[in-house]
C-alpha positions in Angstrom: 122.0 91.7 96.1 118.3 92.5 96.8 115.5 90.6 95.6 112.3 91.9 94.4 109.0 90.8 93.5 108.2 89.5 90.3 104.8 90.4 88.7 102.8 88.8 86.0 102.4 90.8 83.2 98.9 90.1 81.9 98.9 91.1 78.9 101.4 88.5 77.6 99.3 84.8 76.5 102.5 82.6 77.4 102.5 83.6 80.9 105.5 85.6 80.8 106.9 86.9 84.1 109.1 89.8 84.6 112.1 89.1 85.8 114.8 91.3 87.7 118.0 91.4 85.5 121.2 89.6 86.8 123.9 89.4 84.8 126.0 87.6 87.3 125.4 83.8 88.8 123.1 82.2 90.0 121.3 83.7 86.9 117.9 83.1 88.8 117.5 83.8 92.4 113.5 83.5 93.2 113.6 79.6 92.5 116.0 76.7 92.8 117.1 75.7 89.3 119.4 72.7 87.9 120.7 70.8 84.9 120.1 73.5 82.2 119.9 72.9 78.7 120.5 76.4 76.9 119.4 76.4 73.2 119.3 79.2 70.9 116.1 79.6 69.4 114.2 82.3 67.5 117.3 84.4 68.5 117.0 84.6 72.3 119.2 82.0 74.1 116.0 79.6 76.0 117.8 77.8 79.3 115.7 74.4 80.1 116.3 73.7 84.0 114.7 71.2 86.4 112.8 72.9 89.3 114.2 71.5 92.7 111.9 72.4 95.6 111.8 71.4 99.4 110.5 68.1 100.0 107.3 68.2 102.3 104.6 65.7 104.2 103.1 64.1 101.2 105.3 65.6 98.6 108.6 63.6 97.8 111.4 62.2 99.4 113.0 64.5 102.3 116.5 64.9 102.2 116.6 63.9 98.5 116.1 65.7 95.2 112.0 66.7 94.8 110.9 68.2 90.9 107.0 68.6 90.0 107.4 70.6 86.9 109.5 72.8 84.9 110.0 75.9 83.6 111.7 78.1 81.1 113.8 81.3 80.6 114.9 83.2 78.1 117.2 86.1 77.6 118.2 88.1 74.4 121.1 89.8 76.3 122.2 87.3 78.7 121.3 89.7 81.6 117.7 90.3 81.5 116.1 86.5 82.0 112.3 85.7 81.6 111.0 83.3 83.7 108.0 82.1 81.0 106.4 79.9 84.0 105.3 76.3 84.0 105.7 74.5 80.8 104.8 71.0 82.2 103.7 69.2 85.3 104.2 65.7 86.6 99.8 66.0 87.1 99.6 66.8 83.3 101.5 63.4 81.4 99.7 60.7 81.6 102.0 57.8 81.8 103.6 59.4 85.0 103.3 59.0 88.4 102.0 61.9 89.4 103.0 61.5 93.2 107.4 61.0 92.1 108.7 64.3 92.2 111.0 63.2 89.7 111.1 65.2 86.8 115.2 65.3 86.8 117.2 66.8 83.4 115.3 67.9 80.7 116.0 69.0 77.4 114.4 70.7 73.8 115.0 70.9 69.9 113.5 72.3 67.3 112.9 70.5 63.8 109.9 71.2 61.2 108.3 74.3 62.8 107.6 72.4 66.0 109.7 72.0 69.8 110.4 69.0 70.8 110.3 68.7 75.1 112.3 65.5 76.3 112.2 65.1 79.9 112.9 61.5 82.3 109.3 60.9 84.8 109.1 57.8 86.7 106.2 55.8 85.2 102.9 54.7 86.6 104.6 51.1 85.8 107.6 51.7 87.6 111.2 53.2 86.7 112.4 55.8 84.4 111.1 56.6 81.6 111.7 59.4 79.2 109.1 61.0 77.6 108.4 64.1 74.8 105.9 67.2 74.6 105.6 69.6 71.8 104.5 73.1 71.1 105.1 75.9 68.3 106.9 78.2 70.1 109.9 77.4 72.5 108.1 78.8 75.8 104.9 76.8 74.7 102.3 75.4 75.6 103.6 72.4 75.4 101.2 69.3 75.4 102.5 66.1 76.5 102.7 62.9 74.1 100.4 60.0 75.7 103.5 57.4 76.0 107.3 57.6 77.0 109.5 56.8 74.1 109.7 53.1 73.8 112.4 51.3 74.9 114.2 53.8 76.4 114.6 53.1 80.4 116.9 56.0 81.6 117.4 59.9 82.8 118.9 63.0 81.9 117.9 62.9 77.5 119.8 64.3 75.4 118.5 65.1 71.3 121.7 66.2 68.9 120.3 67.3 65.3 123.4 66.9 62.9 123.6 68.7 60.1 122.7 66.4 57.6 119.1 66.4 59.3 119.6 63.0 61.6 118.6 63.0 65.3 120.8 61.2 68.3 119.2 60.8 71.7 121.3 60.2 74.6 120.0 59.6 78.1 121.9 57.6 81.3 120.9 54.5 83.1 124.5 54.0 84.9 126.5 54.2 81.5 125.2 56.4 79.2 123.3 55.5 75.6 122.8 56.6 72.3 120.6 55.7 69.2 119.7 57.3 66.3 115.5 58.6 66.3 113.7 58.1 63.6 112.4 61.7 61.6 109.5 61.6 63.8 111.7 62.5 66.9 109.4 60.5 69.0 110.5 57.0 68.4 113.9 55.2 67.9 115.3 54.0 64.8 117.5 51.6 66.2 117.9 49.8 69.8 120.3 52.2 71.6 123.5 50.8 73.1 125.9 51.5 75.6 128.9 54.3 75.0 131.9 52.8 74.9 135.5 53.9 75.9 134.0 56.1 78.8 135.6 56.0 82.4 134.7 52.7 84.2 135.1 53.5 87.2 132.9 55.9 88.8 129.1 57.1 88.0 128.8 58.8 84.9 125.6 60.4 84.3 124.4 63.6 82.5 125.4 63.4 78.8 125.0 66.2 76.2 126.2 66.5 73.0 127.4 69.3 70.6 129.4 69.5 67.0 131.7 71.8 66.3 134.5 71.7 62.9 133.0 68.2 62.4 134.4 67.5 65.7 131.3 65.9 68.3 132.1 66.4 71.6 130.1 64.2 74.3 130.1 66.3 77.7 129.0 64.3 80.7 129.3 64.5 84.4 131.6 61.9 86.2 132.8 60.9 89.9 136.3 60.6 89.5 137.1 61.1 93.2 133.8 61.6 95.7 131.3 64.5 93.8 131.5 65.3 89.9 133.5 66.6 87.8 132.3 67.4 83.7 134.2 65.4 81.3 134.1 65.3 77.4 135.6 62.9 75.2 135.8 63.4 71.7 135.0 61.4 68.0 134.1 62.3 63.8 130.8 60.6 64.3 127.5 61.1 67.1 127.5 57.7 67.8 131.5 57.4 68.2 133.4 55.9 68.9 134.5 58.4 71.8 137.9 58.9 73.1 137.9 60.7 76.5 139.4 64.0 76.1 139.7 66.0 79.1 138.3 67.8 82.0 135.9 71.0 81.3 135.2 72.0 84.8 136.5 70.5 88.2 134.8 69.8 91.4 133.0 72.1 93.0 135.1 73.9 95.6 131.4 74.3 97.4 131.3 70.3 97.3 128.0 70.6 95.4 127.8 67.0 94.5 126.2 66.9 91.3 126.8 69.1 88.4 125.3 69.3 85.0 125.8 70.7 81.6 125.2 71.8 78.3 127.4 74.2 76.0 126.0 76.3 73.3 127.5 79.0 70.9 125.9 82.2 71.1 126.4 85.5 68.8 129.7 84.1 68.3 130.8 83.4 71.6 130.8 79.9 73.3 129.1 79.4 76.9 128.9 76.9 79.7 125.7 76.5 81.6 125.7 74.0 84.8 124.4 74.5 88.7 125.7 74.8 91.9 124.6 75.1 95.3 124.5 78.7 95.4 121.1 79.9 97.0 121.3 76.0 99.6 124.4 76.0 101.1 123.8 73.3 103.5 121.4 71.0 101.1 122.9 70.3 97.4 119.8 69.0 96.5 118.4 72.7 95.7 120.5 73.8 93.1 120.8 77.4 91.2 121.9 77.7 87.8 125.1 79.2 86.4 127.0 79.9 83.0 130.2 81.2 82.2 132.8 81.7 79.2 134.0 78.5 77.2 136.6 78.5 74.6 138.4 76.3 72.4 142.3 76.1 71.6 143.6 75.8 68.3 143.2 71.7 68.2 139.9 71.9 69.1 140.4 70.8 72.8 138.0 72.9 75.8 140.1 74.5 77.8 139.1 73.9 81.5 136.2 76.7 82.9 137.0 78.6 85.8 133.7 78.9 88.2 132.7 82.8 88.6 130.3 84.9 90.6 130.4 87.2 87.9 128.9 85.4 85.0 128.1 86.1 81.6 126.0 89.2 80.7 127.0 92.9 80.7 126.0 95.2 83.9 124.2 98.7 82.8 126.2 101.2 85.2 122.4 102.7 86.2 121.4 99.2 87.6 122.5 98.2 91.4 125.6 97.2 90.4 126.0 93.6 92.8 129.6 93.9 93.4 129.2 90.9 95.8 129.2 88.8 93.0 132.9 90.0 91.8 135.3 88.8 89.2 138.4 89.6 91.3 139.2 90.2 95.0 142.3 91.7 96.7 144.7 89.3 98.5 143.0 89.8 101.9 139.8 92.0 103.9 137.6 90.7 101.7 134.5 88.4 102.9 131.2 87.5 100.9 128.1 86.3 103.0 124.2 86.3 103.0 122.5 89.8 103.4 119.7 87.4 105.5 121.2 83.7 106.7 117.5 83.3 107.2 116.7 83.6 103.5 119.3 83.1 101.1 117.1 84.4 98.3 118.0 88.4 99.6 121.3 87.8 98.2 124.9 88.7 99.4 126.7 91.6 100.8 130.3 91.9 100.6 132.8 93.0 103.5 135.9 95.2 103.0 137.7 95.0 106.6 141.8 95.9 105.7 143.1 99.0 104.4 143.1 99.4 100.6 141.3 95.8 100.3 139.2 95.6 97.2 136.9 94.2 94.8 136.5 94.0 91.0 133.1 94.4 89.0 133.8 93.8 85.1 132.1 94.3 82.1 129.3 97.8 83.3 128.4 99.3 80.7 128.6 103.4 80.7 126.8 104.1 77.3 127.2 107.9 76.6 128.4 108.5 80.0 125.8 110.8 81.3 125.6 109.8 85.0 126.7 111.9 87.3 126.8 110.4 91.0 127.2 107.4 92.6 125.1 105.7 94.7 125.8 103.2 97.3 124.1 100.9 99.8 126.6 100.6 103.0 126.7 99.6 106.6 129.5 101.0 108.7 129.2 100.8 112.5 132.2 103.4 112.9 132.8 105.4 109.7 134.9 105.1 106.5 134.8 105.8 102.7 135.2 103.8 99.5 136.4 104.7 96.3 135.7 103.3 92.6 138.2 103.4 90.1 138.1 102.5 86.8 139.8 99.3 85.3 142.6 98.2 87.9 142.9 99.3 91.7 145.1 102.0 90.9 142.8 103.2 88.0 141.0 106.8 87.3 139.5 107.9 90.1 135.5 107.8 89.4 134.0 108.5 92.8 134.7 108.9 96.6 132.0 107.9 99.3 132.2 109.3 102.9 129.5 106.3 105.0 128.8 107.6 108.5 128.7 105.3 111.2 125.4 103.7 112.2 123.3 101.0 113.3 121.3 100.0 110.0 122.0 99.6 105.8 121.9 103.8 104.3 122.2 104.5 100.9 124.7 107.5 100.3 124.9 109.4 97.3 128.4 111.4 96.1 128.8 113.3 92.9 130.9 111.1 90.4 133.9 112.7 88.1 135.7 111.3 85.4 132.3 109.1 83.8 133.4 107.0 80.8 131.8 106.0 77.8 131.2 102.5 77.2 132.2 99.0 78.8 134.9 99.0 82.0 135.5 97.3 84.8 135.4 98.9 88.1 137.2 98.4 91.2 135.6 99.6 94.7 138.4 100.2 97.5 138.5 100.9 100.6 140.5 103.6 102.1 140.5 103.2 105.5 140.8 100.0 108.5 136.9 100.2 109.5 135.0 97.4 108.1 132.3 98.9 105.8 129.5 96.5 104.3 128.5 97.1 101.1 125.2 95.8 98.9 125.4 97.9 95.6 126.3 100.4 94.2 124.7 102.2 91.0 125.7 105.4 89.1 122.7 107.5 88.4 
């Protein structure tokens, strides 16, 4: 998976930037991205990270979590994201310290024709606060309110709008809280109090909060062993009482130690956006954000999400098709690692080294099925050949690729039979015992 440059587009007053499409996670690779609230507004799905960068002399805490500002994206088809730059800066509200680097989870609503920014700062006075900024349009500009919500101490807010018009914030100060706000959205109407009935033991941070068959589902982040897990627990009322419910995702196998959430229903289908450590290895305080398929059984429960390189969004079959970031691998030969250990942000490349071993690459969309050759971007230091077959290993036969041995990446082009029309998966095999490398592949 390449990375390429993004460019402003000038013409566009929000600042938007053109983004390369990736359907598959991270969904953004030119920045480090965490604790995304998705909302659906204006009908575009609008993901609200925080903005992790590398500590330096002067700026933040090395070896701990540093955030100056935020951003926003958008997508309409959950493939193409828009990065629509800066929306606010820790130098720009004026009841922050402007030196913290501590602009952790945010999150945004929409009530009365105007969006509603909630976001935690520390305070020139000391501690957490969590503060608001509005704007008419979801990507801004958003100007910041002159003073944090009063008496709220906390991180990570939270803002549920029921149906009947009333608005919940949640945040997390150790436990997590919730009060009602008042119709203004900028003050409380009642002092918030502690959640009850939530694991004791272990920190629980992180909460968001979502309604769905007059069910209300509090999601939230917890340490029940030594990194977190998300949680949810359950009641007929946003201010409970809760009853813990179950698991929605496990630990990270990548022993990323924090995780964070929110869950959103789009075009009829129901998502889960969190982060990982996808693009920082080695340092889990520079996070990349993720999403993948969540769905309900019949009593309302979540089943448990299983992680995925492969994501959410569909793959067009002309695009360089990033089959490192696969929804299904063959028992054995298969290998996934960094095109550049030097810069994560190139990508990965995927390794094929035992006969017939193979990876899957769901959901690439064919359209009218005009293409007619495949292209592919190999390394083979001996020689050897791939296939792609449609749908299962042992599937129609779509294209054969002969790589040549050399020293350096070559993109080879083969004629392509048997195109389909519209959406299949595709499996690429190898057909021999030399290793082959592989980048992409795209059908042209």
């Amino acid at each position: 998976m390449k990375i390429f440059p993004r460019c402003l587009l000038a013409a566009c007053a929000a600042g938007l930037l053109q983004a390369t499409a990736y359907a598959t996670n991270p969904l953004i690779m030119d920045q480090f991205t965490a604790d995304p609230t998705a909302r659906v507004f204006e009908g575009r799905i609008y993901v609200y990270p925080s903005h992790d960068i590398l500590a330096s002399p002067g700026q933040g805490r090395p070896g701990w979590f540093c955030m100056e500002d935020y951003h926003v994206f958008s997508s309409e088809n959950l493939t193409d994201w828009k990065d629509h730059g800066v929306i606010v800066r820790q130098t720009e509200v004026a009841w922050a310290d402007p030196k913290a680097y501590s602009m952790w989870a945010p999150d945004c609503v929409f009530k009365k024709g105007k969006y509603y920014f909630y976001f935690p700062a520390v305070a020139k006075t000391g501690g957490f606060k969590i503060g608001v900024a509005l704007a008419e349009k979801p990507f801004g500009p958003f100007l910041s309110e002159p003073n944090p919500i009063e008496g709220v101490q906390g991180i990570d807010p939270c803002v549920f709008l029921d149906k009947d018009g009333a608005a919940y914030l949640y945040y997390s100060k150790g436990r997590i809280y919730a009060a009602k706000l008042k119709d203004t959205l900028l003050e409380l109407d009642a002092p918030a109090h502690a959640v009850e009935n939530l694991p004791a033991k272990g920190l629980i941070e992180g909460p968001f909060v979502f309604e769905r068959n007059g069910i209300y589902y509090l999601t939230y982040p917890h340490v029940e062993n030594k990194i977190e897990r998300l949680e949810y627990a359950t009641s007929d009322h946003p201010l409970g009482p809760f009853k813990p419910t179950g698991v929605i995702l496990d630990e990270s196998p990548s022993g990323c130690w924090t995780v964070h959430q929110s869950i959103v229903e789009y075009q009829g289908q129901w998502y889960l956006f969190y982060h990982d450590k996808d693009l920082s290895p080695n340092f889990d305080k520079n996070r990349s954000i993720r999403a993948d398929f969540l769905f309900f059984n019949d009593d309302g429960t979540i089943r448990k999400v299983v992680p995925t390189l492969r994501g959410i969004g569909v793959v067009d079959a002309k695009s360089k098709i990033q089959i490192d970031r696969y929804s299904a691998i063959s028992g054995e030969g298969v290998a996934v690692s960094f095109l550049n250990p030097a810069d994560a942000q190139e990508g990965w490349k995927v390794s094929l080294a035992a006969a017939t071993s193979w990876v899957r690459f769901d959901r690439v969309d064919f359209g009218k099925g005009d293409q007619r050759a495949l292209t592919v971007n190999a390394f083979c230091a001996t020689s050897g050949a791939v296939e792609v077959h449609l749908d299962k290993p042992d599937g129609p036969l779509v294209a054969r690729v002969q790589i040549a041995p050399g020293s350096a990446w070559e993109v080879v082009r083969s004629k392509a039979g048997r195109i389909p029309t519209g959406i299949h998966d595709l499996v690429v095999t190898q057909t021999g015992n030399n290793p082959i490398e592989l980048d992409w592949i795209s059908f042209e």
